[in-house]
Each structure stands twice: as C-alpha cells, then as structure tokens.
ZATORDO-607893 format. One line per 8 residues: for each residue x, y, z of N, C-alpha, C, CB. Coordinates in steps of 0.001 Angstrom, whole numbers, plus 524288, in hexadecimal, padded with zeros to 5 digits. Glycine has a CB too. Layout:
X/Y/Z/X/Y/Z/X/Y/Z/X/Y/Z; ...;
! end
This chain:
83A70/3E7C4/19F19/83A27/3E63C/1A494/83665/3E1A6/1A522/83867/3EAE4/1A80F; 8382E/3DD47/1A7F1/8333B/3D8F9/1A8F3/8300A/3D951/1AB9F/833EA/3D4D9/1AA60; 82B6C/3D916/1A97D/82670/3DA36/1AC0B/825AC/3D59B/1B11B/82169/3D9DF/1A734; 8238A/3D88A/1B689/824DC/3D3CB/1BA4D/81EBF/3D2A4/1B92E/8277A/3D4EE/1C19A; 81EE6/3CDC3/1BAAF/81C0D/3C908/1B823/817CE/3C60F/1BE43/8222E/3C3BB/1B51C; 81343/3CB42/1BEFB/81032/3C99C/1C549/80BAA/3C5BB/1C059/80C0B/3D14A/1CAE0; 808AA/3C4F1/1C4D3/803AE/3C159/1C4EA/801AA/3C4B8/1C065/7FF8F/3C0DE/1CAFF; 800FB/3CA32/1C135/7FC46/3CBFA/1BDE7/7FDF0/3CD72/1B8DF/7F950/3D08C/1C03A;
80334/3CC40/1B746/804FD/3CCAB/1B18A/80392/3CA33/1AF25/80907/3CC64/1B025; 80470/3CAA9/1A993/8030B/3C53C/1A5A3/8079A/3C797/1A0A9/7FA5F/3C497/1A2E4; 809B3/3C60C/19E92/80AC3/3C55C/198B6/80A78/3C117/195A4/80EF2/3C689/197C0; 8063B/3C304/19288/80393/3BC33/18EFE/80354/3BDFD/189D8/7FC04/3B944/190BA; 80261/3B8BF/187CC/8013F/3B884/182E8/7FA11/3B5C5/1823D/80678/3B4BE/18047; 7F65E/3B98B/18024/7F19F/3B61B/17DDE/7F23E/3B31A/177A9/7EC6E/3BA63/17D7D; 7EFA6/3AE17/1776B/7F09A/3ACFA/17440/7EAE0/3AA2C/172DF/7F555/3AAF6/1748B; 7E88D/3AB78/16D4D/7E447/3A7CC/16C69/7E27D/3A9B0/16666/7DF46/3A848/17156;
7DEC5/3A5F8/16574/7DD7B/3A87F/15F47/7D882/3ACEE/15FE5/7DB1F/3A2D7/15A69; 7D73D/3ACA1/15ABC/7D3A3/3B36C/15CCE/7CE2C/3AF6C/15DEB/7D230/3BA87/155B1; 7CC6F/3B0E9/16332/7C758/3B02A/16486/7C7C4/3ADE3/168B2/7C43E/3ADB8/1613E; 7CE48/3ADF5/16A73/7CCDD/3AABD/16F07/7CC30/3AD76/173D4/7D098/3A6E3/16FEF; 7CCF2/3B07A/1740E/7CA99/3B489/178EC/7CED2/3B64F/17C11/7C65C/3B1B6/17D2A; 7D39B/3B843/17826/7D7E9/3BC14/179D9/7D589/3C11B/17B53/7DC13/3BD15/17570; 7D28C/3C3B7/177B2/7D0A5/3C897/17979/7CBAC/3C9B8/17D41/7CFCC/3CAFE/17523; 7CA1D/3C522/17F61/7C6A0/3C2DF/183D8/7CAFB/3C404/18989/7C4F8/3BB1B/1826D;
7CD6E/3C0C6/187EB/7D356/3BEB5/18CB6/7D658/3C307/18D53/7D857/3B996/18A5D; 7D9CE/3C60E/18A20/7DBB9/3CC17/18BA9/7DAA9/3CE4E/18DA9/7DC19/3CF22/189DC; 7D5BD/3D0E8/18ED3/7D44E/3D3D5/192A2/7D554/3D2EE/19704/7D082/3D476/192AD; 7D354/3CD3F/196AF/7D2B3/3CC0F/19C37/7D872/3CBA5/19F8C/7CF7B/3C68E/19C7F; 7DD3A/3C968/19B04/7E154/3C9BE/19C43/7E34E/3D07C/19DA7/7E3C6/3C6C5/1982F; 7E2A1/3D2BA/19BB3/7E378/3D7ED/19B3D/7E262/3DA98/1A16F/7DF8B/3DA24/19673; 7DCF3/3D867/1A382/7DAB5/3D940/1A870/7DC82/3D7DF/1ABCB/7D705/3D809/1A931; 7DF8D/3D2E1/1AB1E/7E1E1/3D0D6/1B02A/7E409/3D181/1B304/7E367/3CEAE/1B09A;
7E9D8/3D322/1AD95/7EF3A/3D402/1AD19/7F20A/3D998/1AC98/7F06B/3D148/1A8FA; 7EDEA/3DCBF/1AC78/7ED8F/3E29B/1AABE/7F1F5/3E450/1A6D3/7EDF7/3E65B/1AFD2; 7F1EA/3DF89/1A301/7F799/3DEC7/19FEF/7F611/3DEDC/19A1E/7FAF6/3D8AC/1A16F; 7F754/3E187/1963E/7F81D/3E2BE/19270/7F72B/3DEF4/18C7E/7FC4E/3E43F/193C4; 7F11C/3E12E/18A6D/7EF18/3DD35/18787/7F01F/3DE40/181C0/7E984/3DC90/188B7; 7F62E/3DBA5/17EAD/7F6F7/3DD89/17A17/7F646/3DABC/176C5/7FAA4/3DF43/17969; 7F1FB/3DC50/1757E/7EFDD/3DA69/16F08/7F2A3/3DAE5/16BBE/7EBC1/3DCC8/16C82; 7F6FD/3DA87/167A3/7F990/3DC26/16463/7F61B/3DD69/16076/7FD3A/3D934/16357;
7F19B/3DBE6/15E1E/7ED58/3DE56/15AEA/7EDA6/3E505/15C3A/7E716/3DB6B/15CC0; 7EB99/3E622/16109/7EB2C/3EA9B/16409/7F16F/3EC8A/16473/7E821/3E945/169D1; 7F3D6/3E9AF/16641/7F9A0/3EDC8/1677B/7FABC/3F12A/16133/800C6/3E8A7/16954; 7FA4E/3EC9B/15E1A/7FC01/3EFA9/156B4/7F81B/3F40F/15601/7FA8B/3EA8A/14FFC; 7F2E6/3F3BA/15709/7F145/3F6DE/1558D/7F226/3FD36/15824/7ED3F/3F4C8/15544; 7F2AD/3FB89/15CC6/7F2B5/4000C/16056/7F76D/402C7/15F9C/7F21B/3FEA0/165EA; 7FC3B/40022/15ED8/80265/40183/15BA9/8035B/404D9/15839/80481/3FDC8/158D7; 7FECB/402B1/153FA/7FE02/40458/14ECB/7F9C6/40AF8/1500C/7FA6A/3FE47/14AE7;
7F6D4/40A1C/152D8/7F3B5/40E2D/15383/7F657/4136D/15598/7EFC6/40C6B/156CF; 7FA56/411FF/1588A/7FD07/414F3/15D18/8020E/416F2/1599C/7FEBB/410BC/162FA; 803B9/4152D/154AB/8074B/41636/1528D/80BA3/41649/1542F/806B2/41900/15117; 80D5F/411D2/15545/81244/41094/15A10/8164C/40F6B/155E4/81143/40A93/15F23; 81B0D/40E8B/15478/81EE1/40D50/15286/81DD6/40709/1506D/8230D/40E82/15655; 81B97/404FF/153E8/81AE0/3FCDB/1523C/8153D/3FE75/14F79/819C4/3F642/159CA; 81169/403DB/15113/80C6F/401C8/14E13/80DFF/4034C/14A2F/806E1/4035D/14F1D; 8106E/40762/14584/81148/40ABE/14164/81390/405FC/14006/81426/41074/14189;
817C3/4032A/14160/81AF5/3FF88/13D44/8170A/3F8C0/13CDC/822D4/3FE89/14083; 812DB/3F7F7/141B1/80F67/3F454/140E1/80A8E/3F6BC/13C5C/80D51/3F2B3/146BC; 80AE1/3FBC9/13E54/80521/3FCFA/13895/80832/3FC1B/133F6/801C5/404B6/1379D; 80D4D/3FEBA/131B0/80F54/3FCDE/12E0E/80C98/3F8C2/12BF8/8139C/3FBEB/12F20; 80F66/3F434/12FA6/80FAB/3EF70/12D0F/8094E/3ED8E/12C59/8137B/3EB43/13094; 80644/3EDCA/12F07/800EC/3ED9D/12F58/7FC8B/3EFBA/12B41/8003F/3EFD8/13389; 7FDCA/3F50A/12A10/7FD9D/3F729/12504/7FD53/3F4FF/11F33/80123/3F977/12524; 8011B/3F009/11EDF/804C4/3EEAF/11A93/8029E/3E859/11AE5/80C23/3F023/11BDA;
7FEED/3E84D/12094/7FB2C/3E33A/12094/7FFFE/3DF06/12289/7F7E9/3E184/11985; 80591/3E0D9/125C6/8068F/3DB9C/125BB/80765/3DAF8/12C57/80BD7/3D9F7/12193; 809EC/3D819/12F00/8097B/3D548/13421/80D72/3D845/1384F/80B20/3CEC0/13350; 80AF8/3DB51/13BC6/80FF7/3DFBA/13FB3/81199/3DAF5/1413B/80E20/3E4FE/145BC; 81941/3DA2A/13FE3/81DBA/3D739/142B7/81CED/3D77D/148C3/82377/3D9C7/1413B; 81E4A/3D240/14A3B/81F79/3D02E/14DAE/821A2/3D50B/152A7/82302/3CC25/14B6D; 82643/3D51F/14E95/829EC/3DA64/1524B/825A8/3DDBB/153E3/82EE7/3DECF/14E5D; 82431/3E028/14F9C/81ECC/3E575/15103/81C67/3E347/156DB/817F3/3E570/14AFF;
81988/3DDDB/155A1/814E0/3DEF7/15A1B/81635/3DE26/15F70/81016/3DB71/1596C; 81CFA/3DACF/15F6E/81ED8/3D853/164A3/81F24/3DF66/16682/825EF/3D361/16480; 82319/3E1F3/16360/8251C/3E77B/16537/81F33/3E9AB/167B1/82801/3EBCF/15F62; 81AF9/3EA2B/165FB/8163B/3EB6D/16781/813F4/3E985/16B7B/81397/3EAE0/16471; 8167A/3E5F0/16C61/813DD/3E386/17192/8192D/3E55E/17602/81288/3DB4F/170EE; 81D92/3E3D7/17365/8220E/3E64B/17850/82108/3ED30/178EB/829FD/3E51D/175CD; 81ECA/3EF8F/17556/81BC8/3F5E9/176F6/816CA/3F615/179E9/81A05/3F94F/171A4; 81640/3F2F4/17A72/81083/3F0FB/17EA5/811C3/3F1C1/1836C/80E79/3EA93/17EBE;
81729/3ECB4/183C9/8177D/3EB2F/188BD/819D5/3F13B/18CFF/81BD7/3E588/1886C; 81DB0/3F27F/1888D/82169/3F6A8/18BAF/81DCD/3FD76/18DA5/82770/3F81E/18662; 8190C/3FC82/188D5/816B5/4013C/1896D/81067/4007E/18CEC/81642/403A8/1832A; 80DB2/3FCEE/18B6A/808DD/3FB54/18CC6/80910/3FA93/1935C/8076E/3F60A/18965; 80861/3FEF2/19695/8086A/3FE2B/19D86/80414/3F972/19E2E/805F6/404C6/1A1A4; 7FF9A/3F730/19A83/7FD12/3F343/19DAC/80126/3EE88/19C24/7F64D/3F23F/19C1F; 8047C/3EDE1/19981/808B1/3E83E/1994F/80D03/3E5F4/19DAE/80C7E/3E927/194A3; 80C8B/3EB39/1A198/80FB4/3EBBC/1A65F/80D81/3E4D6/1AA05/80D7E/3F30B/1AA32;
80791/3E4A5/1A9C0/8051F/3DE9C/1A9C8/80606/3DB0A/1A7FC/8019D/3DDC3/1A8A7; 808EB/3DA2E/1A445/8074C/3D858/19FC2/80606/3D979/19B32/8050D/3D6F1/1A049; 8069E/3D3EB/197DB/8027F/3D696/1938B/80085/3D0CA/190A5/8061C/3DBBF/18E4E; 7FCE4/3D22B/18D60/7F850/3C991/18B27/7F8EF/3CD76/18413/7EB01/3C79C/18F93; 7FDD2/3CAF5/1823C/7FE9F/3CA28/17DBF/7F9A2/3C6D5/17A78/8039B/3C7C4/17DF8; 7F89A/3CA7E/174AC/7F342/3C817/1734B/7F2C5/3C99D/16E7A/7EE71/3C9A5/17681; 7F382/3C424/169A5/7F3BC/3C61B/16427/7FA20/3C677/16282/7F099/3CC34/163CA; 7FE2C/3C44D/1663B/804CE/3C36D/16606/80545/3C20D/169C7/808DB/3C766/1652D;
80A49/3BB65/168B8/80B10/3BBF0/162A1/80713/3B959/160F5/81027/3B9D6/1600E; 8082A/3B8D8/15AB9/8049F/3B46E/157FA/80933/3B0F0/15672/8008F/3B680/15261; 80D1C/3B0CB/1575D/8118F/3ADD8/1539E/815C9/3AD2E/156E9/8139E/3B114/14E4A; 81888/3A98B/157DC/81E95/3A5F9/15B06/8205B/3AC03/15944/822F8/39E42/15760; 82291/3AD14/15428/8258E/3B166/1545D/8253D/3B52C/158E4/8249F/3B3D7/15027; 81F1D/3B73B/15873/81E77/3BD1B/15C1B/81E7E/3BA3D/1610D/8182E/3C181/15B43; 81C9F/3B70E/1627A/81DA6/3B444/16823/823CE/3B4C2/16A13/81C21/3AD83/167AA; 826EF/3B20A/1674C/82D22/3B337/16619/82F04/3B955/168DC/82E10/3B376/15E97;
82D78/3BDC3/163BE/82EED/3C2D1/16512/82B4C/3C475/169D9/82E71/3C690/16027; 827DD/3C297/16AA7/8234D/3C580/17122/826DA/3C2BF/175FB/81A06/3C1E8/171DD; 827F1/3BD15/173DB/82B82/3BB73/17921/831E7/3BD3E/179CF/82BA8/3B4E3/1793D; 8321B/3C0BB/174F2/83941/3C20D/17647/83741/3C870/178A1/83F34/3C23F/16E90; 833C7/3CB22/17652/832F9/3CF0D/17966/83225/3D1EA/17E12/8318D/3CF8C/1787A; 82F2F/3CD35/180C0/82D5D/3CBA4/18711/83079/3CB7E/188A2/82AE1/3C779/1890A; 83381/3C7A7/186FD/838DC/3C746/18BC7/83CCE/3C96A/18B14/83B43/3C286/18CF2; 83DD2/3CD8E/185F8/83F2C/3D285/185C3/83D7D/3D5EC/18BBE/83C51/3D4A8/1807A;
839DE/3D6A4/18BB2/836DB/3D964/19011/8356D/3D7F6/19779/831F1/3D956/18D51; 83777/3D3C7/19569/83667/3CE69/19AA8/8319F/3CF80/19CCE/83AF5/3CE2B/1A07A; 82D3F/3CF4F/19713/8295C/3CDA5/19802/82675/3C882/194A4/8272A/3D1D6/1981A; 828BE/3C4E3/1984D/82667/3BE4E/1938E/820E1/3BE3E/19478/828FF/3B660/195C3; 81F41/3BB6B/19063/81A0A/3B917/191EE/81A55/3B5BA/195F8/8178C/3B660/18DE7; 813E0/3B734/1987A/813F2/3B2FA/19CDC/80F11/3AE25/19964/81146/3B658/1A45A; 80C9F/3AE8F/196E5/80832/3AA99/1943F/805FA/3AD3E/18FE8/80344/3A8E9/19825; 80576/3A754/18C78/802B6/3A9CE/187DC/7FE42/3A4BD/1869C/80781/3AB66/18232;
7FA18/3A898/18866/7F478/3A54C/18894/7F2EF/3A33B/1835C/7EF7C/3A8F6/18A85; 7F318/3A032/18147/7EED7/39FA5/17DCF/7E798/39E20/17CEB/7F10E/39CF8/17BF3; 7E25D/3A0C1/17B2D/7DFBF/39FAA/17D54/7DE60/39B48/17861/7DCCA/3A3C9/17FBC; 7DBA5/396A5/179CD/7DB5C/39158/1775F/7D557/39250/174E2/7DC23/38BBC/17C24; 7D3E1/392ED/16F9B/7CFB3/391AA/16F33/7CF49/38D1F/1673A/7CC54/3985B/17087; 7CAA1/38A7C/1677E/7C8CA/387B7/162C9/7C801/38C85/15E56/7C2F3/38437/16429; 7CA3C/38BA3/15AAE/7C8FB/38F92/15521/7C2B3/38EB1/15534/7CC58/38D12/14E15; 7BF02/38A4E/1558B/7B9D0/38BAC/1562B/7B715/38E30/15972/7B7E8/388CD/15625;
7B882/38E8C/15F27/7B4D4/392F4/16269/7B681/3976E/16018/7B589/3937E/16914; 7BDAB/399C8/15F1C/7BEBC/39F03/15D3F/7BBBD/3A052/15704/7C575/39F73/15D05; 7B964/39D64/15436/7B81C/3A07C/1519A/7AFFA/3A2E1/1539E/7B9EA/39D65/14BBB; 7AFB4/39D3B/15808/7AACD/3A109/15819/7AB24/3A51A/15C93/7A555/39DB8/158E3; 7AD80/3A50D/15F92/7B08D/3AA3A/163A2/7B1AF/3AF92/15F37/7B852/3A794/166C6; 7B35F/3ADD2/159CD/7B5B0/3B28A/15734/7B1D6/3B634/154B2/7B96D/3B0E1/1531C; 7AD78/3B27A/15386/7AA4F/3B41E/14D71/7A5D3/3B69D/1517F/7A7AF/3ADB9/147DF; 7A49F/3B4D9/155F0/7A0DC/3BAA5/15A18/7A358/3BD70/15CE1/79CB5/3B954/15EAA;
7A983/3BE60/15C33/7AB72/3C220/15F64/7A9AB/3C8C7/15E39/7B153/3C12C/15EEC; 7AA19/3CA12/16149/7A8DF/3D287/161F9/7AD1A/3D43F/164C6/7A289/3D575/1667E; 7ADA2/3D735/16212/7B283/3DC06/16521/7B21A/3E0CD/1652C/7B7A7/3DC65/16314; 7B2A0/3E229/16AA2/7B121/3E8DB/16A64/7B84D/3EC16/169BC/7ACF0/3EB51/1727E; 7B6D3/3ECA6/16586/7BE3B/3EFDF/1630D/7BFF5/3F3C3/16910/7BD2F/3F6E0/15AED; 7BDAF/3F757/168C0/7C13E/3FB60/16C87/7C37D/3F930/17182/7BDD2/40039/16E7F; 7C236/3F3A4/173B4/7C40D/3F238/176C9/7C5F6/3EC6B/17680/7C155/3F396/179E1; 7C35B/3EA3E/172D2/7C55D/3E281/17124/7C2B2/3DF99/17476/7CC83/3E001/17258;
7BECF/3E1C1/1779C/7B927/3DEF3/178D9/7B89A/3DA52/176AD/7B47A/3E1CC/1770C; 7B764/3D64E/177C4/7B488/3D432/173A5/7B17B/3CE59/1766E/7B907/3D318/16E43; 7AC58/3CEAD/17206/7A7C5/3CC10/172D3/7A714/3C75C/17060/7A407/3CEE0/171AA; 7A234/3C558/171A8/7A12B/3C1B8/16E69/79BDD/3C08B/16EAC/7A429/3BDB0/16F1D; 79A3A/3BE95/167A6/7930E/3BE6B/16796/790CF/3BA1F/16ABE/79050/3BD40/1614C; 793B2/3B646/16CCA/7928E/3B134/16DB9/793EC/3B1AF/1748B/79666/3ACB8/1699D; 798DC/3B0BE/1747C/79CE3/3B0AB/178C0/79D41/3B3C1/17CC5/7A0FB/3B125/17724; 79D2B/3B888/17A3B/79DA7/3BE8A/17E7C/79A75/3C1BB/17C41/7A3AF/3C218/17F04;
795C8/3C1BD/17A52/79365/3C657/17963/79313/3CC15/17C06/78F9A/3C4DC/17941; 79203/3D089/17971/79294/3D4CD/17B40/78DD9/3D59B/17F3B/79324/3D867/1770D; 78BC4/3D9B7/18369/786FD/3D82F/18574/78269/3DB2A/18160/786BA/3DA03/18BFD; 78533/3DDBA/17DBB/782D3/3E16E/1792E/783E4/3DE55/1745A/785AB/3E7A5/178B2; 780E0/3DE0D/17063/78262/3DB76/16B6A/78629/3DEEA/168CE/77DA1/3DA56/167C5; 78AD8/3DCB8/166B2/79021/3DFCB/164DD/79187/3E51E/166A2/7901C/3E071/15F4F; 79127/3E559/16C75/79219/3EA1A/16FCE/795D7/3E9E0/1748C/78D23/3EBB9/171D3; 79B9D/3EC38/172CE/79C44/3EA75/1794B/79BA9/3EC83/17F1B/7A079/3E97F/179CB;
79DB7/3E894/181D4/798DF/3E81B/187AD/79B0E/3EEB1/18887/79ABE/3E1C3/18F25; 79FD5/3F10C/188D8/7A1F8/3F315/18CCC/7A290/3FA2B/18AA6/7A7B2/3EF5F/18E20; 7A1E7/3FA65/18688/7A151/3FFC1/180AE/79CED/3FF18/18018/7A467/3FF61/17A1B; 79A0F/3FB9A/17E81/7962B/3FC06/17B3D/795D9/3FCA4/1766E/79423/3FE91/17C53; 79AF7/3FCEA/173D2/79CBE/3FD16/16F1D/79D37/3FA66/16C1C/79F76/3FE2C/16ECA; 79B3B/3F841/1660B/79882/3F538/16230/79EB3/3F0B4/16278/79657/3F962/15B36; 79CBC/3EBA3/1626F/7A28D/3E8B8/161D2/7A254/3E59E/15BDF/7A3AC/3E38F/1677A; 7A61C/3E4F1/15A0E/7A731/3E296/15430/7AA10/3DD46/154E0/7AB27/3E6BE/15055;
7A78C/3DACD/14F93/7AA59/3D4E2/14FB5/7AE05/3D69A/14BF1/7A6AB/3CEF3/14DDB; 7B223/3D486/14AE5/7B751/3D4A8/14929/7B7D5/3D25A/14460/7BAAC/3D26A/14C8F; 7B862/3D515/13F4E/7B7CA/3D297/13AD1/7B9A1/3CC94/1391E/7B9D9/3D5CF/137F9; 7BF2E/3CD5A/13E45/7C1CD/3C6CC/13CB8/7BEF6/3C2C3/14090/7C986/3C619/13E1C; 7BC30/3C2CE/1429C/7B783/3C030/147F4/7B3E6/3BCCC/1426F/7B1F3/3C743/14D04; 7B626/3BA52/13F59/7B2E0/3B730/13CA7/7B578/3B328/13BFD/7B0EC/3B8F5/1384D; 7B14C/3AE5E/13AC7/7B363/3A8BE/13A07/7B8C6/3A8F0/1370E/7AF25/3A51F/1369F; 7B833/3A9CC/1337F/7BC70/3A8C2/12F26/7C06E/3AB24/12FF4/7BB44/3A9FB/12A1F;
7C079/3B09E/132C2/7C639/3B370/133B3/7C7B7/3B141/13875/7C65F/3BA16/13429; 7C59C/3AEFB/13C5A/7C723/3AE15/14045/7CAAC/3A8B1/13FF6/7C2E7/3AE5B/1436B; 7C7B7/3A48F/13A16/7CB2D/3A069/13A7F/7D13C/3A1CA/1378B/7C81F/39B69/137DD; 7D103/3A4C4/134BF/7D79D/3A74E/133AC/7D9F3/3A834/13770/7D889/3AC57/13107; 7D86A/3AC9C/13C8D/7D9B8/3AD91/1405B/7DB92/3A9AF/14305/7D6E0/3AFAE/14219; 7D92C/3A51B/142A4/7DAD7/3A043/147A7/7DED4/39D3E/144A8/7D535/39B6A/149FB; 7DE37/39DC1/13E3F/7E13D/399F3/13D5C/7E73E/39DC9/13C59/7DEA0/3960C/13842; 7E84F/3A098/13CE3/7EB36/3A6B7/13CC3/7EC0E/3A3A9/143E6/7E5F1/3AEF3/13AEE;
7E92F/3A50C/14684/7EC76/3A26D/14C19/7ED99/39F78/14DDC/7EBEF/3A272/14F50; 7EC1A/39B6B/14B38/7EE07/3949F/14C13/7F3DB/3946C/1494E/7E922/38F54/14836; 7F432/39879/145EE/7FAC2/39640/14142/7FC86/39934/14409/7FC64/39758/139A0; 7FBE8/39F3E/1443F/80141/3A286/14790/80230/3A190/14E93/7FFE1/3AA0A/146E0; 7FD44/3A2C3/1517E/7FC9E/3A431/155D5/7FCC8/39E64/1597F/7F79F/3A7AE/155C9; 7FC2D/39A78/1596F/7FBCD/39687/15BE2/801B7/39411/15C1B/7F79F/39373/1598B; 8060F/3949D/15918/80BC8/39470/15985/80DF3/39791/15ECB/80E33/39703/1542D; 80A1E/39B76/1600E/80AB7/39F8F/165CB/80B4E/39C41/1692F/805D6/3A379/167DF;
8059D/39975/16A06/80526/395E3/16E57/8097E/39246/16EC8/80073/392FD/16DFC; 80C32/38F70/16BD3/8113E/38B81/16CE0/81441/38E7F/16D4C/81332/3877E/16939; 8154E/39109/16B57/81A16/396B4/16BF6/81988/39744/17415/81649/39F78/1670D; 814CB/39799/1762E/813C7/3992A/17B3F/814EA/393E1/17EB0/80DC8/39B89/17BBA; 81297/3906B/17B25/8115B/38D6F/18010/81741/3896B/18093/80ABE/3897D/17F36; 81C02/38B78/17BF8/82191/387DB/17C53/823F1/38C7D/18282/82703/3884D/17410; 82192/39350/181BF/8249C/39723/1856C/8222B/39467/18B1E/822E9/39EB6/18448; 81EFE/390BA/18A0F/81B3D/3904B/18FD3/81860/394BC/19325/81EB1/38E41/193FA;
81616/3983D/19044/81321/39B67/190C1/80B54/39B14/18F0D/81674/39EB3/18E21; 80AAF/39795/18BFB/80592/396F2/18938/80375/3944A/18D20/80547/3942B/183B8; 7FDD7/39672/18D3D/7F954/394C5/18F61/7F459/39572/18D65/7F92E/39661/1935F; 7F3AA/38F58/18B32/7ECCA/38E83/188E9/7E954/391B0/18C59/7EA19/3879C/18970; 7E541/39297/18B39/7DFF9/3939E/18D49/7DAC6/3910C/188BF/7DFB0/39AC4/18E18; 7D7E1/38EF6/1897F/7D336/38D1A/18692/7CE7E/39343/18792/7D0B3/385F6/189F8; 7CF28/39562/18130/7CD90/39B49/18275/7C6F5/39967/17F23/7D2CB/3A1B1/17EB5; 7C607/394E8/17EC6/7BF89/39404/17C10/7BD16/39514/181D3/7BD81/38C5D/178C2;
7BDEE/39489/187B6/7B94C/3968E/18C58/7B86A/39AE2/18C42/7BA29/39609/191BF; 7B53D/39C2C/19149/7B29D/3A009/1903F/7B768/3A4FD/192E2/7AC3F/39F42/192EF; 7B6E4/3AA07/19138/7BA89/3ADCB/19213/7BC62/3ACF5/197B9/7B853/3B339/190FF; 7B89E/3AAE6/19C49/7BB31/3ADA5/1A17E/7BE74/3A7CE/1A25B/7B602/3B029/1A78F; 7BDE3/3A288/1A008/7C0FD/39EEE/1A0F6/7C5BB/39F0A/19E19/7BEAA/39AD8/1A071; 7C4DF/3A16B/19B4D/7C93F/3A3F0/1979D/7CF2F/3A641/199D4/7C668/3A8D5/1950A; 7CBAE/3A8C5/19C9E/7D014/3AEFA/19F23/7D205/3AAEA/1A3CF/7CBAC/3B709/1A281; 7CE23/3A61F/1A5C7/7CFD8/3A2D4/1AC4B/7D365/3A1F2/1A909/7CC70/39D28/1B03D;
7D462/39ED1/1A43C/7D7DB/39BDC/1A2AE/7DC24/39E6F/1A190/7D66D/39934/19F2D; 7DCB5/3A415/19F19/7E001/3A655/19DF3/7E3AD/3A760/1A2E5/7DE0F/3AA1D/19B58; 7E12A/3A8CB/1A75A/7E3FF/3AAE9/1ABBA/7E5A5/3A575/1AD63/7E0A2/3AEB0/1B024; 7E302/3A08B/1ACF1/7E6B6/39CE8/1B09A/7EB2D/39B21/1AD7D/7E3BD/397A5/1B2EF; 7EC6B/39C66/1A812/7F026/39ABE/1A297/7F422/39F93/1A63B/7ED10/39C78/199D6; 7F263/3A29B/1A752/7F852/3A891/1A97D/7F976/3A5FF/1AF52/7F511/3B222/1AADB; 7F4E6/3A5BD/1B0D6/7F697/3A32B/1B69F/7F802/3A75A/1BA97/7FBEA/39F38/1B62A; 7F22E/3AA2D/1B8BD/7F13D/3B015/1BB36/7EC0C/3AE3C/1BCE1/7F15C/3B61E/1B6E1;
7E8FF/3AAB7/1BDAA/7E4AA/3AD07/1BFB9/7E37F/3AAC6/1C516/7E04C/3AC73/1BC21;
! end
C-alpha cells in the first residue's frame, strides 16, 4: 500500500564517510520524523540475534567470514518496513546502499511498495578533519551515544552524561584503520552519490560545522524545516 506522503514524513537515504556525523544526525532525524532509524549494521545483528529465517542464513554466510548478499539485506530492510510500526513515518536509511547495485535492488523494492525515496543526503566532509573527529571519538554501546575528547566531551571523563555508564573508544577509531575505511568509501560508496544525484534526489550538506548547523542544513536539503 503507498504510504501517503504529509509534511511530517521522510523516506531518505544518509550518506557520508565514518566520522561525519550520521550517528550525530539520526537521532535527530529520528525525533522529528518519528520515523524509523535503520542502521543495517544494527538491523543484521538484531536478525541474527532474533533468529529470523534472513538472520540463520546471514550468520551462515558470516560465519564462513564472507559478505550477507545484496538480496539478504534489501529483504531485511523490506521486513522492516512491513513489520517495524515506527516506519508507518517513514524511515533515514543508514549504512545502504554502499553500491549502484544495492541502490538498483532498494529502488526496485520501494516502488514495489510505492514507497520511493524522497532524498538522499549526503553529509560532505575533508578526509583531514574526519580523521581527527575519528581518533577522539567515545561511544556509549547500549545506546550509540557518542562523544568526543575534543569536540563533545562527556561532562564526566569517559562517562556518559545520561547512565553514567563507562563509554569505550572503538578499536577501529585509529589513524590508520580509519584511512582504509575512507579509502574503502571513496572506491565503493561515492558511485551512490551519482547514482542519486542522475534520480534527482541528492542533497549536499557541508557536515565539517558545528552539529546544530548541521541538522539547519539537513532540514533545509528535505525542505522540512
């Protein structure tokens, strides 16, 4: 059934390399839109945890160290949409696709559903601020909190504000893994963005300001605020 399409919907795509302050920006998207924030990191795991039919045949393959298909994660996200009551809003796709292919199968699925994307943000930042954004980041796990030693400090040293519960830096939060990471998203993930911006859906944002000019920019790119 097509989802009717008011002011306070959204179906997007985030797009940026790691550090640019997707998991800053979700929430806030999440808050707006009261619409459905799928991490595909988080959807697999939670699949896999829940022992669902897509997680048993994704642990398989995962198991065996190699890459859950395309098919797997689109089907995982079309079990989102049909089951997940906060997607009835919406929902801010995050971590898919990385590749023209899965873009391909996410856009035949949608409109399977006659639900297209309405925008797919990308947030703009220099490989030099992201690696020093990366290498003081903190994250409090049970919720994906996250801090920074420089930027956002905690008001507690490695504590977060809202638990009080000890937060950890992330083994790959170092110089050297982070430049694989970028150069890992410059070859696969940046083919997305032309992929978006031929559908006429893409919208830059310059994500190096500070978080709350961030989110102005994000909302005037939807043309919600």
């Amino acid at each position: 059934m097509a989802q009717e399409n008011t002011n306070e919907s959204i179906r997007m795509v985030l797009i940026g390399p790691p550090g640019a302050g997707k998991g800053t920006q979700a929430p806030n998207l999440v808050e707006k839109f009261k619409a459905a924030h799928l991490a595909t990191g988080d959807m697999l795991r939670s699949q896999v945890a829940k022992g669902t039919p897509l997680g048993v045949e994704a642990k398989k393959i995962m198991d065996k160290g190699g890459l859950v298909s395309d098919e797997i994660m689109v089907n995982m996200i079309k079990d989102e949409l049909l089951n997940n009551e906060a997607c009835k809003n919406g929902f801010i796709l995050d971590g898919f696709p990385r590749t023209i292919p899965q873009a391909e199968k996410l856009d035949q699925m949608l409109a399977e559903q006659g639900r297209p994307l309405e925008k797919a943000v990308e947030l703009k930042v220099d490989d030099e601020l992201l690696v020093a954004r990366i290498t003081g980041r903190l994250v409090h796990p049970p919720s994906g909190r996250s801090y920074h030693t420089l930027f956002n400090p905690p008001k507690k040293e490695m504590t977060d504000d809202i638990t009080g519960e000890a937060l950890v830096q992330r083994s790959d939060d170092n110089a050297d893994a982070l430049k694989k990471r970028l150069q890992a998203y410059h070859d696969q993930t940046e083919p997305i963005v032309d992929f978006y911006k031929k559908t006429g859906i893409w919208a830059g944002v310059d994500a190096s300001q500070p978080p709350t000019t961030v989110w102005q920019s994000i909302l005037k790119a939807l043309g919600k605020n």
